[in-house]
C-alpha positions as CSV (number, residue, x, y, z in Angstrom):
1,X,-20.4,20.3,-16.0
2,X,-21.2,23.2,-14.0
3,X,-25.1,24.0,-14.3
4,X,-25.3,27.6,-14.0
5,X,-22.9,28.4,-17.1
6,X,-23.3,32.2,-16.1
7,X,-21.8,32.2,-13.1
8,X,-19.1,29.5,-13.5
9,X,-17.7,32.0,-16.6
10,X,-18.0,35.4,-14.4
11,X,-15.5,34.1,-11.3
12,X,-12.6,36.2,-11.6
13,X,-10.4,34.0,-10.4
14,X,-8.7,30.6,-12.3
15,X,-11.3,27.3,-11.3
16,X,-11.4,23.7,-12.2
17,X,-14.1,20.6,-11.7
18,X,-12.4,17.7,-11.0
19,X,-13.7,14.3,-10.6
20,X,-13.0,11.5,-8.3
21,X,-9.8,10.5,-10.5
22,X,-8.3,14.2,-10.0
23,X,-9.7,14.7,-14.0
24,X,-10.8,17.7,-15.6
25,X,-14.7,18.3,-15.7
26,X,-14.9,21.9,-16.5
27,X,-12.4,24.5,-16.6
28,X,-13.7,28.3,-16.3
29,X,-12.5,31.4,-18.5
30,X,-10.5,32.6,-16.2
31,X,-8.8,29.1,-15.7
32,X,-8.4,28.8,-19.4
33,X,-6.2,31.9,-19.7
34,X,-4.2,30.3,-16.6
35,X,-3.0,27.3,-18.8
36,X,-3.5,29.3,-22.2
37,X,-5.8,26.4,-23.4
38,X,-9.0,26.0,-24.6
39,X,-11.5,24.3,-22.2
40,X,-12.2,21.5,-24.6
41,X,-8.4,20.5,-25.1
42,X,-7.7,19.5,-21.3
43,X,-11.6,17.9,-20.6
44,X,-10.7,14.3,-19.3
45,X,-6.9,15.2,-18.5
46,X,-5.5,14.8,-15.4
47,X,-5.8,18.2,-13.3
48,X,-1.8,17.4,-12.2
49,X,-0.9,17.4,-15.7
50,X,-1.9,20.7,-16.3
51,X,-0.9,22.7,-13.3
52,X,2.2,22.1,-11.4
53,X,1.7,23.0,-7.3
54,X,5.3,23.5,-5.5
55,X,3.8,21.7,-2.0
56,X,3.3,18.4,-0.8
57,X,-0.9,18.2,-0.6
58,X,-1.7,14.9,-1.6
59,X,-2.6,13.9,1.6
60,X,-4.2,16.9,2.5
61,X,-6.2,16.8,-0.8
62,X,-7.1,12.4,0.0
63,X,-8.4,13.5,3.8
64,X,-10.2,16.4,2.5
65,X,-12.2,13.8,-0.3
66,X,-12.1,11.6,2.7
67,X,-13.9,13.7,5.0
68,X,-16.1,15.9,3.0
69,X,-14.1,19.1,4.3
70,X,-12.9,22.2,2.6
71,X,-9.1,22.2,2.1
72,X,-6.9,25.8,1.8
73,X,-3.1,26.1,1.4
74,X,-2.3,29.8,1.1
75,X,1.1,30.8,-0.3
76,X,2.3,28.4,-2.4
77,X,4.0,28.4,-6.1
78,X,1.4,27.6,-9.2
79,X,2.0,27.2,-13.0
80,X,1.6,25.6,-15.9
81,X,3.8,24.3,-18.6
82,X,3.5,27.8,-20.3
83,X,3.4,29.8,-17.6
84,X,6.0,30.6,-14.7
85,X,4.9,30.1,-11.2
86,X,3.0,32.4,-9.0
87,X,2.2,32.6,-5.6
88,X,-1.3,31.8,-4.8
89,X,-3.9,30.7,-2.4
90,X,-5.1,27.4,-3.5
91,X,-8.5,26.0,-2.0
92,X,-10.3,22.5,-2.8
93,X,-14.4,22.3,-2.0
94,X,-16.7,19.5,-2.2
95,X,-19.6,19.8,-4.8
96,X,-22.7,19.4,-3.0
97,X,-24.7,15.8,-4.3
98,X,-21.8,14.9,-6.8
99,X,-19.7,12.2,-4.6
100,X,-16.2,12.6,-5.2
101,X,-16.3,15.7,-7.5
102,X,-14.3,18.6,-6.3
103,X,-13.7,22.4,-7.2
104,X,-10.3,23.6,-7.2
105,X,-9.7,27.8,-7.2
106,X,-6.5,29.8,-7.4
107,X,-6.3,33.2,-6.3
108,X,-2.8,35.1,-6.7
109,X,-1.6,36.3,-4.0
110,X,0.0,39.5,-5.9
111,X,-3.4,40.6,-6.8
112,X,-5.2,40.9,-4.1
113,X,-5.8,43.7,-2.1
114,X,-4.0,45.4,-5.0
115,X,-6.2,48.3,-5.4
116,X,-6.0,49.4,-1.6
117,X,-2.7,49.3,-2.3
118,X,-2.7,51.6,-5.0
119,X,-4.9,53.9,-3.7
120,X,-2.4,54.5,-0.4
121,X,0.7,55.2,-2.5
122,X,-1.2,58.1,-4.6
123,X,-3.2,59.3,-1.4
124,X,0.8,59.4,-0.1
125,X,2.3,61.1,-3.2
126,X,-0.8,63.8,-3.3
127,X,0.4,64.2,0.3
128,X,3.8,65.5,-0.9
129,X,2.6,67.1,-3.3
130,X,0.7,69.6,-0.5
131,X,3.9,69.8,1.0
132,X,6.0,71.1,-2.1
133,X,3.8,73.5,-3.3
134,X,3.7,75.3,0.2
135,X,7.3,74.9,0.7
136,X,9.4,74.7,-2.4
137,X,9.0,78.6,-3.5
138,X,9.8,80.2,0.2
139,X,12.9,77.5,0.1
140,X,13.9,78.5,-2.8
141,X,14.3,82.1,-2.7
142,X,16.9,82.3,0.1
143,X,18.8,79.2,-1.0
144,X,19.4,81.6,-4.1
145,X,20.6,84.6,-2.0
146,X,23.0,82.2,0.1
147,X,24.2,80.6,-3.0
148,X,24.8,84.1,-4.7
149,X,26.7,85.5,-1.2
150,X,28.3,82.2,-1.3
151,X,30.0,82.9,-4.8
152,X,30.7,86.5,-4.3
153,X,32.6,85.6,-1.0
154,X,34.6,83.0,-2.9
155,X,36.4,86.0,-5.1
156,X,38.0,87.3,-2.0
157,X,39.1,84.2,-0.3
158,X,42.3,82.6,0.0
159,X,42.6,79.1,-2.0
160,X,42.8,77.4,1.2
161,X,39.6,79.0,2.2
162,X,37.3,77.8,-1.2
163,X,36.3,74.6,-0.1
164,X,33.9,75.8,2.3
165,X,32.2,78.4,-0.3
166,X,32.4,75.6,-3.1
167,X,30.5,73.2,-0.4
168,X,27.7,75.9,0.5
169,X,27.4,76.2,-3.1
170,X,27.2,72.3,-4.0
171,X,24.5,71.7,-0.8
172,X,22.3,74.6,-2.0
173,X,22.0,73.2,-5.5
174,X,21.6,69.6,-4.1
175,X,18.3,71.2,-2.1
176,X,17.1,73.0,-4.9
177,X,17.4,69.9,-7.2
178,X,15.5,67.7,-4.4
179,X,12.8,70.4,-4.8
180,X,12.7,70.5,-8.4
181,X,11.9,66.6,-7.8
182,X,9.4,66.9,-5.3
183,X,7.5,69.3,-7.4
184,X,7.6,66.7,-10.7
185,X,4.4,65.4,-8.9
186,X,2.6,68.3,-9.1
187,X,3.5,69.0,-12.6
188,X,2.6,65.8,-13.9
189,X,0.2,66.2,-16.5
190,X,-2.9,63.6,-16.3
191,X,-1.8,60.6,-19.5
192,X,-2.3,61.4,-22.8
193,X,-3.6,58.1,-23.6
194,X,-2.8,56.3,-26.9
195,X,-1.4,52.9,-28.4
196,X,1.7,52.1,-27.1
197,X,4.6,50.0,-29.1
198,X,6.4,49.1,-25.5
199,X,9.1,47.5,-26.9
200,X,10.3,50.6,-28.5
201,X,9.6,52.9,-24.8
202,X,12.3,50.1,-23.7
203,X,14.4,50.3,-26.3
204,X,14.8,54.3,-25.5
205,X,15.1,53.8,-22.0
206,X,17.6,51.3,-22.8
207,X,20.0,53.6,-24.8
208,X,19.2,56.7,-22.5
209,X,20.4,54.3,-19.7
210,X,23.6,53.4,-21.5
211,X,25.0,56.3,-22.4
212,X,24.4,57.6,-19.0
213,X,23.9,56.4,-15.4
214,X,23.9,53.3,-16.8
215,X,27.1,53.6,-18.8
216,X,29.0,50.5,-16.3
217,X,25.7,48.1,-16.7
218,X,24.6,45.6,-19.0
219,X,21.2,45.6,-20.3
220,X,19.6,42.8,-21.7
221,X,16.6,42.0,-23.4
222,X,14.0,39.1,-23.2
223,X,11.2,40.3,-25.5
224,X,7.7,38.7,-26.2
225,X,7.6,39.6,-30.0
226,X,3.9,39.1,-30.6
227,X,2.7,41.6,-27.2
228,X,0.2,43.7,-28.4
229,X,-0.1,47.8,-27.8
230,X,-0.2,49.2,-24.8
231,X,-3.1,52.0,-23.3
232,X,-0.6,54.4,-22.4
233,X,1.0,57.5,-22.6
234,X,4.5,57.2,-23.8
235,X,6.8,59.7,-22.3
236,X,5.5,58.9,-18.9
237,X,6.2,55.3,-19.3
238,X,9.4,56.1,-20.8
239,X,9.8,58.3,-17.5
240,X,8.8,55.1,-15.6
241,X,11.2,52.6,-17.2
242,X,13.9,55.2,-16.8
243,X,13.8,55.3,-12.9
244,X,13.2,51.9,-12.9
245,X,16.7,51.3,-14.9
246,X,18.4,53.7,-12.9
247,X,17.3,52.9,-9.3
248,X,18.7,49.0,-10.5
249,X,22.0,50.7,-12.0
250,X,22.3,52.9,-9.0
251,X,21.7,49.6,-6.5
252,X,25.0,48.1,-8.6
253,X,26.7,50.7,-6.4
254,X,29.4,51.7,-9.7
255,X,29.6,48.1,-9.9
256,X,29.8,46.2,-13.1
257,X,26.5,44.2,-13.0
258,X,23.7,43.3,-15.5
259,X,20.1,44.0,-15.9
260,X,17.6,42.4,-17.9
261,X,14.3,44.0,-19.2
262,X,11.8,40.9,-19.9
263,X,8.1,41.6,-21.6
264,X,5.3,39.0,-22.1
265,X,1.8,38.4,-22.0
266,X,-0.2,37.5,-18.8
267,X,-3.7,36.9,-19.8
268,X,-5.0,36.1,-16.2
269,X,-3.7,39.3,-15.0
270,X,-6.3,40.8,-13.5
271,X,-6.3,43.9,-11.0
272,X,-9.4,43.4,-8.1
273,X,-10.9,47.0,-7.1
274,X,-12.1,47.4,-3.6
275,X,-15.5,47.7,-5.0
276,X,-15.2,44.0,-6.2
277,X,-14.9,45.2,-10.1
278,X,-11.8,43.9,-11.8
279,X,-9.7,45.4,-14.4
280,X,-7.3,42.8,-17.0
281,X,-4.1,43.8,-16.8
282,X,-2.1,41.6,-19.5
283,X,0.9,43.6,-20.9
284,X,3.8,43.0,-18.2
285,X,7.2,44.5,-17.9
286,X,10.1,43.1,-15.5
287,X,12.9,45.0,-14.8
288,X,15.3,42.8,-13.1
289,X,18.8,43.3,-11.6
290,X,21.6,41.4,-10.0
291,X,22.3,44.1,-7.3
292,X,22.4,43.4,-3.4
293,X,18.7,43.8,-2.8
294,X,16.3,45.8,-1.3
295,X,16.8,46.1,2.7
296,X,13.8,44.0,4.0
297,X,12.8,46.9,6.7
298,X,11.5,49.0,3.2
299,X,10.3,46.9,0.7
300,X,6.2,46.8,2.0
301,X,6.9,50.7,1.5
302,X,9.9,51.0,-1.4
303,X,6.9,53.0,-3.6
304,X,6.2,55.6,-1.2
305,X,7.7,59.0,-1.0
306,X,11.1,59.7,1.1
307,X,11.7,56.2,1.3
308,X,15.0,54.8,0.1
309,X,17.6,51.9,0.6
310,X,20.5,54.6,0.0
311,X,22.5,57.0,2.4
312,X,21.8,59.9,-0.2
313,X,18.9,59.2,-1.6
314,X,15.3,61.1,-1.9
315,X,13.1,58.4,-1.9
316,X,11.1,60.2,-5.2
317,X,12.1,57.8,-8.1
318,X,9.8,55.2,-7.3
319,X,7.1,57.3,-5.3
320,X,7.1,58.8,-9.0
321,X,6.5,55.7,-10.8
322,X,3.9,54.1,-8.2
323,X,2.4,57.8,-9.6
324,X,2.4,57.4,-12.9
325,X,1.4,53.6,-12.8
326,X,-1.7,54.5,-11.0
327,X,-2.8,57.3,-13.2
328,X,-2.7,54.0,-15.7
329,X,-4.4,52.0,-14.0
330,X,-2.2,50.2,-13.8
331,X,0.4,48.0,-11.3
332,X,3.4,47.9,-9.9
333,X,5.4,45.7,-7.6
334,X,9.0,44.3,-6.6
335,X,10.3,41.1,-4.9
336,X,14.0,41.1,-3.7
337,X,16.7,38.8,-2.7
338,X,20.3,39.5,-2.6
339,X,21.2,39.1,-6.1
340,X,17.7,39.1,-7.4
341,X,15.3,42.0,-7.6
342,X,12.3,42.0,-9.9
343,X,10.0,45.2,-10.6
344,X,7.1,44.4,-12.0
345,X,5.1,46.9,-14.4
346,X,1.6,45.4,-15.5
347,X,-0.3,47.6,-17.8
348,X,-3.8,47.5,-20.0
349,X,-3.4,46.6,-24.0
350,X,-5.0,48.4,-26.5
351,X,-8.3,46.6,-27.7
352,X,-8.4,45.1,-31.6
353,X,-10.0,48.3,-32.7
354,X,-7.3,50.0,-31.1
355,X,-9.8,53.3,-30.5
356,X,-10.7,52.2,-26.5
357,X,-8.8,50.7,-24.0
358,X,-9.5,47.4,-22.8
């Protein structure tokens, strides 16, 4: 067992003391919510039948017992037999005066550096934000005047001659909407926080989605009945789920195609701070879609504003939701393959007493 208790229970990330015969010795808190086991139902198992690692290390792992020397392998796939597989940086250290014993530590890869992350999105969004505000009102006003003379023109022209009105008059509007979207940053009010039944924000977003842009998708649902309530405010994360559903419809190109909304529980979830202060983060969302993909060159920067994967789009949706996420506390991310792309929304639950969040 690990002598100072304190410490062994306060490292944020999953660890396990293994012996000579790759058994378990100790598991930490954070490892027990990577297997979703007590500590005292896997002592004396073999570490291999707990965790499942998706790269050939045994060799590495017998020279590194061999030769007293540190062992890391970044980057590979890590689960359990309730848990899907994530990528993580696995590293294997000698325990100093107990021959053959050995610490094992996993660090997800999607968590760190998070919180820089984060912070560069909303320091980009406020950015806009600047921008609008200067911009949008003096825009504004003589897009109106050229749409009015636009219109009145229109009375006195020859049929023939309306489809170059009727397309100074589309193009204004399509400006002044792109400016009413720009501004939705500015007007976003901080979150009213309060429990939050997630399954029923999906369900909304769901039927919003299907009777509109979403009317030539299918949405499915893979739901973790027993997830608790979310910290949140509602209508924001219903705003969040919406853009989520639509940038996935819209990525079907008018295409028949099918996405799937999945929830579950992540209890090692936990967001890392630059200051070295974590945050859990257990309630997840996926929002996944069989579209072509996101096109590599943009997806380190898919959440930041003006960026898009489309010949007309603004870029906003998601610069919107990276917004909104962070004003939660929360997180967001995406992996995409052709055929495949996941967004990810992980969020704080509501403590037992439901009056604070966790």
């Amino acid at each position: 067992m690990i002598c100072d208790t304190a410490l062994w229970a306060s490292l944020p990330v999953p660890a396990f003391l293994i012996d000579a015969e790759d058994c378990i010795l100790d598991v930490n808190s954070a490892g027990e919510g990577f297997l979703n086991v007590s500590c005292k139902s896997v002592l004396g198992h073999p570490i291999w039948d707990q965790i499942a690692i998706d790269a050939p290390i045994e060799d590495a792992l017998l020279r590194s017992r061999r030769d007293g020397t540190p062992l890391f392998v970044n980057d590979i796939d890590v689960g359990s037999g309730s848990r899907a597989p994530l990528q993580c940086g696995v590293q294997f250290a000698h325990v100093v005066g107990k021959p053959g014993q050995m610490l094992l530590m996993l660090t997800p890869r999607e968590l760190a550096g998070s919180m820089t992350r984060a912070q560069s999105a909303k320091s980009a969004a406020q950015s806009a934000i600047g921008m609008a505000e200067m911009l949008a009102h003096e825009i504004k006003n003589p897009l109106a005047g050229i749409t009015g003379a636009a219109q009145l023109l229109s009375m006195n022209l020859a049929q023939d001659d309306l489809e170059l009105t009727d397309l100074i008059v589309e193009e204004c509007r399509r400006i002044v909407k792109l400016l009413d979207q720009v501004e939705q940053f500015g007007n976003l009010s901080p979150p009213d926080f309060q429990p939050v039944n997630l399954h029923d924000v999906l369900d909304r977003a769901r039927r919003s989605a299907l009777l509109g842009f979403g009317a030539h998708m299918t949405i499915v649902d893979d739901y973790d009945p027993s997830l608790p309530m979310a910290w949140g405010d509602a209508d924001q994360l219903l705003q969040v789920v919406l853009n989520l559903l639509k940038n996935a419809s819209e990525a079907a190109e008018n295409k028949h195609g099918t996405i799937k909304i999945r929830t579950f529980y992540e209890h090692s979830f936990r967001l890392r701070r630059s200051d070295g202060t974590g945050k859990t983060l257990p309630l997840q969302v996926e929002v996944i879609d069989d579209g072509p993909g996101l096109p590599p060159a943009i997806q380190e920067d898919v959440f930041d504003p003006f960026v898009s994967g489309r010949e007309n789009g603004t870029g906003l949706g998601l610069a919107l939701v990276s917004k909104i996420v962070s004003d939660h506390k929360g997180w967001i991310s995406v992996s995409s393959t052709p055929g495949r792309t996941v967004f990810r929304l992980s969020l704080s639950r509501v403590q037992r007493d439901k009056k604070v969040q966790e």
